[in-house]
C-alpha positions as CSV (number, residue, x, y, z in Angstrom):
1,X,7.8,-67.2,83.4
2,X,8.8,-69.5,80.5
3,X,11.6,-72.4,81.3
4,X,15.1,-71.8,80.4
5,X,14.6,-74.3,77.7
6,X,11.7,-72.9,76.3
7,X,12.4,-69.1,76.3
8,X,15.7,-70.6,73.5
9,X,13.5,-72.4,71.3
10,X,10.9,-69.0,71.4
11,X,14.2,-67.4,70.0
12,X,15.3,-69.8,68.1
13,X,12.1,-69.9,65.9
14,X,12.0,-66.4,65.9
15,X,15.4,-65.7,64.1
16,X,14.3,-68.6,62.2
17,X,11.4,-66.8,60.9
18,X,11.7,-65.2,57.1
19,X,12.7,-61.6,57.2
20,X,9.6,-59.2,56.7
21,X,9.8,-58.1,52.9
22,X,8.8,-54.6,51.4
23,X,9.3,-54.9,47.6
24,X,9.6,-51.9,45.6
25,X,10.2,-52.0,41.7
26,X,10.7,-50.0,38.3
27,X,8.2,-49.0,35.9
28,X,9.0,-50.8,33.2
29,X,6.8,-53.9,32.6
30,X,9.9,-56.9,33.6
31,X,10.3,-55.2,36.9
32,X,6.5,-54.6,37.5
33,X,6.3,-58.5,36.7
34,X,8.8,-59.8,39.3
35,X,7.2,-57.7,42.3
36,X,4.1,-59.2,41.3
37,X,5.4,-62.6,41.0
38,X,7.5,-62.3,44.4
39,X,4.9,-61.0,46.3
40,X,2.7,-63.6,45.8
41,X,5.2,-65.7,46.5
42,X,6.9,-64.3,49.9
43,X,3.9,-62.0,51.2
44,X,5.3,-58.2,51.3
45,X,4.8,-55.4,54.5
46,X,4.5,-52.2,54.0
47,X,8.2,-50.0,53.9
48,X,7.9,-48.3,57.4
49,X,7.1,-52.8,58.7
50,X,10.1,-53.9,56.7
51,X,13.3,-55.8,58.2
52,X,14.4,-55.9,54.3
53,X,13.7,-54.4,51.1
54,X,13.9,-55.6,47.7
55,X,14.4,-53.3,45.2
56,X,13.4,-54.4,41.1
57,X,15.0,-52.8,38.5
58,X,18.1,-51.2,36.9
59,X,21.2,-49.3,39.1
60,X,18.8,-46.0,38.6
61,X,15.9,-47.2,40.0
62,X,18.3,-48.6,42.6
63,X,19.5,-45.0,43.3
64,X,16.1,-43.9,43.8
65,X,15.3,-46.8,46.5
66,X,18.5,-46.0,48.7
67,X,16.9,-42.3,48.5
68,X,12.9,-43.1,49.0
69,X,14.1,-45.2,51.9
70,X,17.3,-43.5,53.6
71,X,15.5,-42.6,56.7
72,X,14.3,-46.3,57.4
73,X,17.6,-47.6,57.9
74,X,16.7,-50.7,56.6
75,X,19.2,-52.9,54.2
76,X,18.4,-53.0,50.7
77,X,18.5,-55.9,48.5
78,X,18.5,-55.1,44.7
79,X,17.9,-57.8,41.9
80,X,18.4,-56.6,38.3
81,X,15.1,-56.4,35.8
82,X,17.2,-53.3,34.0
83,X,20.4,-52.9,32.2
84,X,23.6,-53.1,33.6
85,X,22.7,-54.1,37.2
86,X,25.9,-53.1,38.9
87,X,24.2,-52.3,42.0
88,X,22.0,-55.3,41.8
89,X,22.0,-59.1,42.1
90,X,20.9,-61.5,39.3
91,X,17.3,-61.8,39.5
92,X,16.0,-65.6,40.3
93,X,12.7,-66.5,42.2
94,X,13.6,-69.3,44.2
95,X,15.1,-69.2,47.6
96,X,14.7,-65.8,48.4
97,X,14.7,-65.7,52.3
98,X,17.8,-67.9,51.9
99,X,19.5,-65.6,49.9
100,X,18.7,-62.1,52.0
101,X,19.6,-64.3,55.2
102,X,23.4,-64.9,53.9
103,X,23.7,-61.8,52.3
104,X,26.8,-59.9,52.6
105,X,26.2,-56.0,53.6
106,X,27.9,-52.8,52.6
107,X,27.4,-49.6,53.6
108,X,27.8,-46.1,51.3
109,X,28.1,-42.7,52.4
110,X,26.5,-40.4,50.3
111,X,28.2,-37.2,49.1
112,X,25.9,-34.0,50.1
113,X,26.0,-31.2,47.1
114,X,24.7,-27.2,48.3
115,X,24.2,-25.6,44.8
116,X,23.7,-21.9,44.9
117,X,23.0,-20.8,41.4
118,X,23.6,-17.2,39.5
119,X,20.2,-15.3,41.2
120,X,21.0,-16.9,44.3
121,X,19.0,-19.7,45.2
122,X,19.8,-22.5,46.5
123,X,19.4,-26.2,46.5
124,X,20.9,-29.2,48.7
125,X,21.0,-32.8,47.6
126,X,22.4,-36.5,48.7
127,X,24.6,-38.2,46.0
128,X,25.4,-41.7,45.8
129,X,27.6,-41.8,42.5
130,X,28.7,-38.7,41.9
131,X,28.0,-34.5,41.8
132,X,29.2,-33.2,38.4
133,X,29.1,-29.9,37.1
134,X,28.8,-29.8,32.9
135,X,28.3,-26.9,30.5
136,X,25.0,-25.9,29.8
137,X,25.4,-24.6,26.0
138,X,28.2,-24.6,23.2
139,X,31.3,-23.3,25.2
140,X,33.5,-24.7,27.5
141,X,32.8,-24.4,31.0
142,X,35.5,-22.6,33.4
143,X,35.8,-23.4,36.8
144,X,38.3,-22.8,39.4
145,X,38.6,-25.5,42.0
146,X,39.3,-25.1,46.1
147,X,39.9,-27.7,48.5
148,X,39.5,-27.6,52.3
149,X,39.9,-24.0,51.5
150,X,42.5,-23.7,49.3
151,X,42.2,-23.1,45.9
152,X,43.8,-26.1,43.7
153,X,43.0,-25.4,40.1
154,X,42.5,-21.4,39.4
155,X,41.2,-22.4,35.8
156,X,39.9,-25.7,34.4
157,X,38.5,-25.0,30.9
158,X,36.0,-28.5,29.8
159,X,32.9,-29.9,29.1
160,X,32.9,-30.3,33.1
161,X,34.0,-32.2,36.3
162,X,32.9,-34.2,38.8
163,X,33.5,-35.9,42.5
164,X,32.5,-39.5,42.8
165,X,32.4,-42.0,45.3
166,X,34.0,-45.4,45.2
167,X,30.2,-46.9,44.9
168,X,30.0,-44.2,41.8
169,X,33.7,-44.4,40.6
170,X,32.5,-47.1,37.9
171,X,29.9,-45.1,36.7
172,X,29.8,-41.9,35.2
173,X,33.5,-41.3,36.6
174,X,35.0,-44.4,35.1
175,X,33.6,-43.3,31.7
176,X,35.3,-40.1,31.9
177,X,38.6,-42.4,32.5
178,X,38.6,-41.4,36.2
179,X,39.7,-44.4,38.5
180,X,38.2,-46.7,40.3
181,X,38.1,-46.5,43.7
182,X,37.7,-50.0,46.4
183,X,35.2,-49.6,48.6
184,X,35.5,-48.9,51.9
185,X,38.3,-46.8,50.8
186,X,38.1,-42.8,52.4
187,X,39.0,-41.3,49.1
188,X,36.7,-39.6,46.5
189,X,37.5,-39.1,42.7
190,X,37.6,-35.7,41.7
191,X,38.0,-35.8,37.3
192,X,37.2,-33.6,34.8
193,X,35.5,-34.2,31.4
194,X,37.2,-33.3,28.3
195,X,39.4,-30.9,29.7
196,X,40.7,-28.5,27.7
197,X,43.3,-26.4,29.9
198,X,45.4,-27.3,31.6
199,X,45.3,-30.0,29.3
200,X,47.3,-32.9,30.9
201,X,45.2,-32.8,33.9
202,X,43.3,-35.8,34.7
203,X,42.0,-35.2,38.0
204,X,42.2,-36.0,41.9
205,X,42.2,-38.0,44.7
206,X,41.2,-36.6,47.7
207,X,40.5,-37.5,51.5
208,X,37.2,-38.7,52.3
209,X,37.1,-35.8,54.5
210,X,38.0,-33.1,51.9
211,X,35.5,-30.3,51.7
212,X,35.4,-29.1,47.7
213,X,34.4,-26.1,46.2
214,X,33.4,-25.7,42.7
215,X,33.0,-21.9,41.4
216,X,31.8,-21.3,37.6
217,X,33.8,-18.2,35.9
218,X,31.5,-15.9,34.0
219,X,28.6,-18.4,34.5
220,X,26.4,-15.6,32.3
221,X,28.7,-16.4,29.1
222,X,29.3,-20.1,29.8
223,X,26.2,-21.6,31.7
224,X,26.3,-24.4,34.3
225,X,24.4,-27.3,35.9
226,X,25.0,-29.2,38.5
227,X,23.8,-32.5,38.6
228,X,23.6,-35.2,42.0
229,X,22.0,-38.9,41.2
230,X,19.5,-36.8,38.2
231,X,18.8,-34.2,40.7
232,X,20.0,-31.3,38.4
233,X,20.1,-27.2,39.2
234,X,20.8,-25.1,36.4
235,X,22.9,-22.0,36.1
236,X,24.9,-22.5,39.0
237,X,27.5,-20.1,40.4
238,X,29.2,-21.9,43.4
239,X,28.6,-26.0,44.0
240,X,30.0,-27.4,47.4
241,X,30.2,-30.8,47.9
242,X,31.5,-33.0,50.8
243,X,31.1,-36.5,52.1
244,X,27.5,-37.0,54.5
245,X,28.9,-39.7,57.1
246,X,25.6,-39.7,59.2
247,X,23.5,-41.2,56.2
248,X,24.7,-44.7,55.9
249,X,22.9,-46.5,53.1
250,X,22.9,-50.4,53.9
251,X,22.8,-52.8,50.6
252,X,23.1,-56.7,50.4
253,X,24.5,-58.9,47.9
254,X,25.2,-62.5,47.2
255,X,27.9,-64.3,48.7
256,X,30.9,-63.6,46.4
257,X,29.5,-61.0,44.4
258,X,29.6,-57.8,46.7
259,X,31.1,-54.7,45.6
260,X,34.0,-55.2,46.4
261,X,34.4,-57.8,44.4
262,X,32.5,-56.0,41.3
263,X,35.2,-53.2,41.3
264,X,38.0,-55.6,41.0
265,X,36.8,-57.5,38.2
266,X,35.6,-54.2,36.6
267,X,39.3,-53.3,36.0
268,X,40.1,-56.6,34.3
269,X,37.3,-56.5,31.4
């Protein structure tokens, strides 16, 4: 058996140690670049060895990380070699153990969509962001809207609607001038686009809890897809959506610049 003494500095070298890295990254050539780079640099495992994985790219490649990897349970550290990057940290070489060692962690709940479409098939998907519903050809989509049960909204008449999460409540939410929700709040955004009738109706907060139900009216006239993180069904008849608390997806950002912090400043631009 090891001395007291030397069984603490056995630990302390071994949470000392760099986290073991798995880097995944984008197609396009910047993001190809920087795994290249940073694997050289830091050595990589393979995902199922990870303690941490890097994901390089843009917010959509991020989306497809925290889905590749969901049942890994492992954090996920994005750095931005796409667009907007609101997902992501700036991308820098230098000091990257130092960097995933004081990163701050936040943990999303995905929403879970069941689609079941006109000939009745159906398909299931995780959200991050958001499950929207939009009109597949010229005419306005109609939908009637139930809650926990209930229905809320016996005719909305738009291009569509959706139900976001606060991770997703800047993205394709906040363009359709839903709000922005903090994280870690237990509310989801439910807003439609372009509504036509009722026509002052700018959509919904609901519990985190709330169970919705999303039901196309004459679907064979006025077509419908449903769409979760690019997943898309078409010619759906019914969409049910509710929060998925037992997938947790674990990401890391910089000291300072966590989402929490993003969503604020978001609404002062």
């Amino acid at each position: 058996m090891s001395p007291p003494r030397q069984e603490a500095e056995l630990a302390s070298t071994d949470a000392d140690k760099p986290k073991a890295i798995a880097f995944l990254a984008g197609s396009s050539d910047e993001a190809q670049e920087a795994r290249t780079t940073l694997a050289a640099r830091y050595g990589e495992v393979p995902l199922e060895k990870a303690q941490v994985i890097v994901a390089l790219g843009g917010d959509g490649f991020m989306l497809e990380a925290l889905h590749k990897t969901q049942a890994l349970g492992v954090p996920v550290y994005g750095m931005n070699r796409g667009t907007v990057g609101f997902l992501m940290n700036a991308y820098a070489t230098d000091n990257l153990p130092e960097r995933l060692e004081n990163a701050e962690e936040a943990v999303l709940n995905p929403l879970f969509m069941r689609a079941t479409t006109v000939e009745g098939a159906v398909h299931e998907a995780l959200a991050i962001n958001e499950v929207s519903l939009l009109r597949q050809g010229p005419q306005a989509a109609r939908l009637r809207i139930s809650v926990d049960g209930r229905v809320r909204l016996d005719e909305l008449v738009c291009d569509g609607a959706l139900l976001a999460t606060p991770a997703g409540s800047t993205a394709y939410n906040y363009s359709a001038h839903g709000p922005i929700l903090p994280i870690g709040s237990d509310v989801l955004a439910l807003t439609a686009m372009a509504a036509f009738r009722p026509r002052r109706w700018r959509g919904a907060l609901l519990p985190k809890t709330a169970r919705v139900r999303i039901e196309v009216i004459n679907p064979a006239k006025r077509p419908v897809m449903a769409d979760a993180d690019a997943q898309s069904v078409r010619d759906v008849a019914v969409v049910d959506i509710r929060s998925e608390p037992e997938v947790r997806h674990r990401l890391l950002f910089d000291p300072g610049h966590g989402l929490e912090e993003r969503l604020i400043r978001e609404q002062f631009v």
